[in-house]
N, C-alpha and C positions, 0 to 999 in steps of 0.2 A: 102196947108200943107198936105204931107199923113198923109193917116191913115193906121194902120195894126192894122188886129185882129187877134192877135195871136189865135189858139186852142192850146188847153194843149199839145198836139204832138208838138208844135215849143215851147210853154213857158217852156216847163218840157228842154229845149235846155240851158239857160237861169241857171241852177240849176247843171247841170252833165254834165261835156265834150263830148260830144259826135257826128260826122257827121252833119255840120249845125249848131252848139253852135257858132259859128263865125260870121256866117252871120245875128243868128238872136242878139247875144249880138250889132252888129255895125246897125242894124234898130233901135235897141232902145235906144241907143247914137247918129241917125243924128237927129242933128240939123231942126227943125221946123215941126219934124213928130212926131205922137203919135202912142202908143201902147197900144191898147184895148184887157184886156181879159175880158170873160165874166165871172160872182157870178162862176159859176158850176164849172171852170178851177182851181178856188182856193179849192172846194173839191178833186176834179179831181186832182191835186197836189200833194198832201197829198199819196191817191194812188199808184200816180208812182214814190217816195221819197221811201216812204213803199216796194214795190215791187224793187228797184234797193240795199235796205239796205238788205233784205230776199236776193237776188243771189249775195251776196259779191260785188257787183259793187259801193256800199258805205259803209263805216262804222260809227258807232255811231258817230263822230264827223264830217263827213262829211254830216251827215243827221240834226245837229244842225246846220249845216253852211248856207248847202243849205235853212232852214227854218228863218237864221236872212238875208241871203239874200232876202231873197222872200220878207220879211216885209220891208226891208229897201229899194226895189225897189218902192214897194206901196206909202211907206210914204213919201219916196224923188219924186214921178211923173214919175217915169222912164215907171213905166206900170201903166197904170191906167185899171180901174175896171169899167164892163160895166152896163146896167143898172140892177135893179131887173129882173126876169125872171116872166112874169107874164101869167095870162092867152091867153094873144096874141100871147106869144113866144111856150105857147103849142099849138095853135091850127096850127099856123106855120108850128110845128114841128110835128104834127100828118096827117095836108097837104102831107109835105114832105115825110113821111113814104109811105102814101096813093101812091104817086106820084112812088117814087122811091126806095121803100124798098124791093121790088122783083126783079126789073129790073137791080136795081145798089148796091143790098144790104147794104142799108144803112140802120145803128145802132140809136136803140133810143138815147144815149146819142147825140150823130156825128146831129141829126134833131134838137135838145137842140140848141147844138151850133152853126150850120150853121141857125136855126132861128135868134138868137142874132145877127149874123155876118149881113144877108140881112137885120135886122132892122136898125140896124147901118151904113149898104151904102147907105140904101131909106134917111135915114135923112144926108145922107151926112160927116157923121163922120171917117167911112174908105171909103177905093177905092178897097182893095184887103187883100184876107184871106192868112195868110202863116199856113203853114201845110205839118205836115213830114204824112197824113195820105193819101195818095192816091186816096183809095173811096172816101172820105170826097171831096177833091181837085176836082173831078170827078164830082159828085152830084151839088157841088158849079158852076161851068163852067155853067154846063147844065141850073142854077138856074140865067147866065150871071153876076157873080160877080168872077174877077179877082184870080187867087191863085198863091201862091208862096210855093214851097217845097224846106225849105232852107237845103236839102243836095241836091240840084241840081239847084240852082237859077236864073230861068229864070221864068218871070211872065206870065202864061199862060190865055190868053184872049181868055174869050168867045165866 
């Protein structure tokens, strides 16, 4: 069965039309895959709902939509929700900075999520990150866990 963990740069895909909204709505309709995002994506969310309503790219009903969407996604399994973020996924993600925050400019949030992402392929739960965020996609390679940029969708191996 796959697995995909979405980052909020593919989930926020899922909420607003946009380059990629396609590909990533038909991962999380095939048949015997799942779709993991991690606690933080669901704040992270909120954010870029917020930020597409402020540049006119949504408006007030289209920012109720996208939010009974999101919950009815959750509630129905379409995306499921990964684990707590705990003290292991910070020091992961403080590794990760160490490692690659100069070299590959990687963002504190982006070390959040790609910690969740490798916790989730060590145990076996996904196989590959999709992510419209480049660096991120970049970082993850280097860290040998698969990625996908679903406005260009080809799975790019480590």
């Amino acid at each position: 069965m796959p697995g995909y963990f979405l980052d909020t740069s593919a989930f926020a895909k899922l909420y607003h039309q946009e380059a990629g909204s396609q590909y990533v709505e038909r991962l999380v309709e095939q048949k015997g895959s799942t779709a993991v995002v991690s606690r933080l994506s669901l704040v992270e969310i909120e954010s870029v709902i917020a930020i597409k309503v402020r540049i006119g790219e949504l408006d007030a009903a289209g920012q109720h939509l996208s939010r009974r969407r999101l919950l009815a996604d959750i509630s129905q399994g379409r995306v499921r929700i990964g684990p707590s973020i705990d003290e292991r996924h910070y020091q992961i993600a403080r590794r990760l900075l160490v490692r690659y925050g100069v070299a590959m400019a990687l963002r504190t949030l982006d070390a959040v999520q790609l910690a969740v992402a490798l916790d989730l392929q060590q145990a076996g739960l996904i196989s590959v990150i999709v992510a419209a965020d480049k660096r991120l996609c970049r970082v993850a390679e280097e860290c040998a866990c698969p990625t996908i940029d679903p406005g260009d969708p080809r799975v790019t191996t480590p």
